[in-house]
ZAMARGU-4260 file (C-alpha; in steps of 0.2 Angstrom, whole numbers, plus 5000, padded with zeros to 4 digits):
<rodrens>
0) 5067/4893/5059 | 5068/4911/5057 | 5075/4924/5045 | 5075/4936/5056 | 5070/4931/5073
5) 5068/4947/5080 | 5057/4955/5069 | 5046/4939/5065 | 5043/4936/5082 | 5041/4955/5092
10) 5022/4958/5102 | 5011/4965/5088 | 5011/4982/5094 | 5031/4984/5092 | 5027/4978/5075
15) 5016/4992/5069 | 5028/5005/5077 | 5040/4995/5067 | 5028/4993/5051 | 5026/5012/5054
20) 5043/5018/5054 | 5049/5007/5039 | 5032/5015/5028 | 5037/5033/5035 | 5055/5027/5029
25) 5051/5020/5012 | 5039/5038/5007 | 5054/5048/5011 | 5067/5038/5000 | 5054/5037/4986
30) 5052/5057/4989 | 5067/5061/4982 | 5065/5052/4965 | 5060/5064/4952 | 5044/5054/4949
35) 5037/5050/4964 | 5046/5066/4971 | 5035/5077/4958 | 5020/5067/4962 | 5019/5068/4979
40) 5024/5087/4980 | 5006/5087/4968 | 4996/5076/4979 | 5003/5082/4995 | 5007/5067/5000
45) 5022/5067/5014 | 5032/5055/5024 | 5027/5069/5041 | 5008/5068/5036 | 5010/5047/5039
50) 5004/5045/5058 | 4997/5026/5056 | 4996/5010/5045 | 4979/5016/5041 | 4988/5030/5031
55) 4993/5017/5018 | 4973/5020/5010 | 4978/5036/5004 | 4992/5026/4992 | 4981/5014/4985
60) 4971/5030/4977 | 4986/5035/4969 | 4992/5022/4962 | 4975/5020/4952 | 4977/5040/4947
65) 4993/5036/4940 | 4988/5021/4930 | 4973/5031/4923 | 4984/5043/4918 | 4999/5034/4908
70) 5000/5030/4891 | 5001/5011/4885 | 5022/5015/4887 | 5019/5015/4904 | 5011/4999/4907
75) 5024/4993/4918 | 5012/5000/4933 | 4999/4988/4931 | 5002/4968/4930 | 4995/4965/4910
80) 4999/4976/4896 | 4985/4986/4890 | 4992/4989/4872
</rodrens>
C-alpha cells in the first residue's frame, strides 16, 4: 500500500529531479520570511545557486551558525534547551 503511489515508486533519477525541485521550492518560500529571508541575503544562500541534492551540505553549516549565534530564548533551534 501506498500514500502516494506515484512518487514512492518513480526510477531514482525522476526522484532526484523531483527531490531537487521541491528543495529549490522549499529555499524560495523560506526566502521570503523575514528571518530566513535576511539570512540568506547574508549568506548568499539562493534558491537559483541550488544546481543538485549535494547543494543541501551548504544548509547544514548554517544551521550550526545560527545556533551558535542565538541566545538561550532561542533554543527552539536545537532539540534540548541549553538554559
Amino acid at each position: 500500500m501506498y500514500w502516494e503511489k506515484e512518487t514512492e515508486t518513480m526510477p531514482r533519477d525522476r526522484l532526484k529531479e523531483f527531490q531537487l525541485a521541491r528543495l529549490k521550492k522549499s529555499v524560495e518560500k523560506a526566502s521570503a520570511s523575514v528571518f530566513y529571508g535576511e539570512l540568506f541575503k547574508k549568506t548568499g544562500l539562493d534558491s537559483n545557486g541550488i544546481r543538485s541534492l549535494e547543494d543541501i551540505k551548504r544548509f547544514l553549516l548554517r544551521r550550526r551558525t545560527i545556533s551558535e549565534n542565538t541566545g538561550p530564548m532561542d533554543s527552539w533551534l536545537s532539540p534540548r534547551m541549553n538554559w
